[in-house]
N, C-alpha and C positions, 0 to 999 in steps of 0.2 A: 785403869778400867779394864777388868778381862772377859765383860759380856755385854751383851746390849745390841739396841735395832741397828747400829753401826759398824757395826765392830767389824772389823776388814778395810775401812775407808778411811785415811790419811789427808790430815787437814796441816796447811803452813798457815800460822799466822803472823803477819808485818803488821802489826798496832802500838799506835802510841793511847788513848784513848780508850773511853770506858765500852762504847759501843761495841765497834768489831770485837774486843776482849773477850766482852760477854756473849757475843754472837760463839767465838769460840770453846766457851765454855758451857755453853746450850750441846753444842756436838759434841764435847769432850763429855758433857753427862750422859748424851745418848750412845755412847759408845766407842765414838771414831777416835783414833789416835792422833792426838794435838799436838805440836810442835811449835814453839812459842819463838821466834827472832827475835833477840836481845842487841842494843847495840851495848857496844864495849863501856861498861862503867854501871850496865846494868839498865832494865826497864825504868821509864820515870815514874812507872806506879810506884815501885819500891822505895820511891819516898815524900809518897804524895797520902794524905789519911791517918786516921786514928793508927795508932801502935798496933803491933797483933803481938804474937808470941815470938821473940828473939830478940832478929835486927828486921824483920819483914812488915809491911803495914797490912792492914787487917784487910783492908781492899783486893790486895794485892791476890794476900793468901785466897780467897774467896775467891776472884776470879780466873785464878789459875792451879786451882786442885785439879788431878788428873791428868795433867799438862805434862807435857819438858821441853826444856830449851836449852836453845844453846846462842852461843853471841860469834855474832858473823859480823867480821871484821870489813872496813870499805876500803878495800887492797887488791891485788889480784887472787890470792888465799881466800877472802870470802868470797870474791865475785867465783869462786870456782865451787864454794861449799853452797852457796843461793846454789847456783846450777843443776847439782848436785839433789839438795831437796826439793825443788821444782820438779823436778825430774820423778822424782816419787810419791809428789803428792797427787792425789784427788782434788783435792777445795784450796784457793786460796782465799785468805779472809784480809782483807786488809782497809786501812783509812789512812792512807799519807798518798804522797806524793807519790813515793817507791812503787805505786803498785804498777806501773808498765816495765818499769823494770827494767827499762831501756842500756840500763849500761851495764845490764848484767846479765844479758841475750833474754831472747823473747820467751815466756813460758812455753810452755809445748803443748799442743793442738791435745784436744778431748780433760782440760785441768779448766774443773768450775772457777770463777773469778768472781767474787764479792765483795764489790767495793760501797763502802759506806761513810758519808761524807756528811756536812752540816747541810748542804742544798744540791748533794747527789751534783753528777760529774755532767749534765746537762740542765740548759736552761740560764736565764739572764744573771742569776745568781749563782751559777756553778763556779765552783773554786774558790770562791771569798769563804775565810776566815771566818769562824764564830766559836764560843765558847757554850755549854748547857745554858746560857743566860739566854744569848742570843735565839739560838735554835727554839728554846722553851714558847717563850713570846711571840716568835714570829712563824710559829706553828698554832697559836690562837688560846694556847692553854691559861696563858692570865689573864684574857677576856674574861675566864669564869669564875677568875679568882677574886675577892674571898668569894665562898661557896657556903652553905649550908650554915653550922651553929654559929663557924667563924664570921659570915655575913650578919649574921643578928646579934653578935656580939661588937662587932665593926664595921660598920655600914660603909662607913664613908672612909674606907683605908683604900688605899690605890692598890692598882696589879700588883700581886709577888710573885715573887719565883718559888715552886713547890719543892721541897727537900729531897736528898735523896737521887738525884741524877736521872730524874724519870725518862727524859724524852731522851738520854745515854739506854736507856736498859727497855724501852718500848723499842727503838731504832735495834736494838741488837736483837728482838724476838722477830721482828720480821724479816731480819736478815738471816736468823737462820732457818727460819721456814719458809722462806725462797729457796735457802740452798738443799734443804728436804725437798721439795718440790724438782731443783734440777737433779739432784741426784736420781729419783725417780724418774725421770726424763731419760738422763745419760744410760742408767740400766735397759731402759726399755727402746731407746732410738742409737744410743752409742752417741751421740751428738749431747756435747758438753755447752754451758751457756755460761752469760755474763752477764751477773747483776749488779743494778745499777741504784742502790738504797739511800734517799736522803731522809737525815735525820728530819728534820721539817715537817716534810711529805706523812712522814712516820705518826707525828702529831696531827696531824691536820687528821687526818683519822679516827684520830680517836673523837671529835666533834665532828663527827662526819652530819650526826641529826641536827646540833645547835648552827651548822653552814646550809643547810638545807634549806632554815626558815628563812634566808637570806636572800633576798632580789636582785636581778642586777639594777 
């Protein structure tokens, strides 16, 4: 990418996961230069999805056009290469565990932090485990499933799960227009923030009108 509303702004991304990837790759469309954290053997998207062109899966290739990476070893050599591009980024985007970062020194003061999680890093269910099944459901989205022709064609089919990784790639658009929002922030105050995005949360939103009609 050599133009766009970003272009100047330096993102690391630590993702296992469809969310933060695509979060990354929302700013890698608007401009900002992506930097992708590989562990040694390779991202597990690179073998997770339909085929694409090569040896890469089609997933893969789509969410990380624009991108580079490089694979940082868990040694003293990578804990010194993380340092290193911490040190130069702007945004970090990340959903594991890694993102405090603890054993590979602290990020450095004025670098956005976006962490995106299945029940975000606060709250009764923060930290538990879920997969798009999980998150999908218990964000309310199969309440309304079947819907429309599929409803009059199958009345009486229970909740599914909707294709396509939806409440992965809703979760990734509001994570990266949060971090639009702190960038616009950090230019204008100097003072850098940390978002805190649950997948869940992310859903729940999108029936924000069908929870309304709801009573306690």
């Amino acid at each position: 990418m050599t133009e766009g509303a970003l272009l100047g702004w330096r993102v690391l991304e630590i993702a296992d996961g469809v969310a933060a990837t695509f979060c990354g790759k929302v700013l890698s469309d608007l401009g900002a230069e992506v930097v992708k954290v590989e562990p040694p053997g390779g991202h597990p998207l690179r073998m997770l999805g339909p085929a694409g062109p090569g040896t890469e899966r089609a997933r893969f290739t789509y969410l990380h056009t624009g991108k580079s990476s490089g694979v940082v070893s868990d040694d003293d050599a990578g804990t010194m290469l993380m340092r290193d591009l911490l040190a130069d980024a702007h945004v970090l985007v990340t959903d594991s565990d890694e993102a405090d970062l603890g054993h590979r020194g602290e990020p450095p003061e004025g670098l956005i932090r976006v962490s995106i999680r299945p029940f975000g890093l606060t709250g009764p269910s923060a930290g538990l485990p879920a997969h798009h099944l999980t998150v999908f459901h218990s964000g309310g989205e199969g309440s309304i499933l079947p819907s429309g022709p599929c409803y009059s064609m199958f009345p009486d089919r229970p909740p599914l799960q909707i294709g396509g990784g939806v409440a992965d790639y809703d979760a990734g658009w509001n994570a990266a227009v949060a971090v639009l929002a702190a960038m616009w922030g950090l230019a204008r105050t100097g003072h850098a923030r940390s978002i805190d995005v649950s997948m869940q949360e992310s859903q729940l939103t999108l029936n924000r009108t069908r929870l309304s009609r709801f009573n306690n």
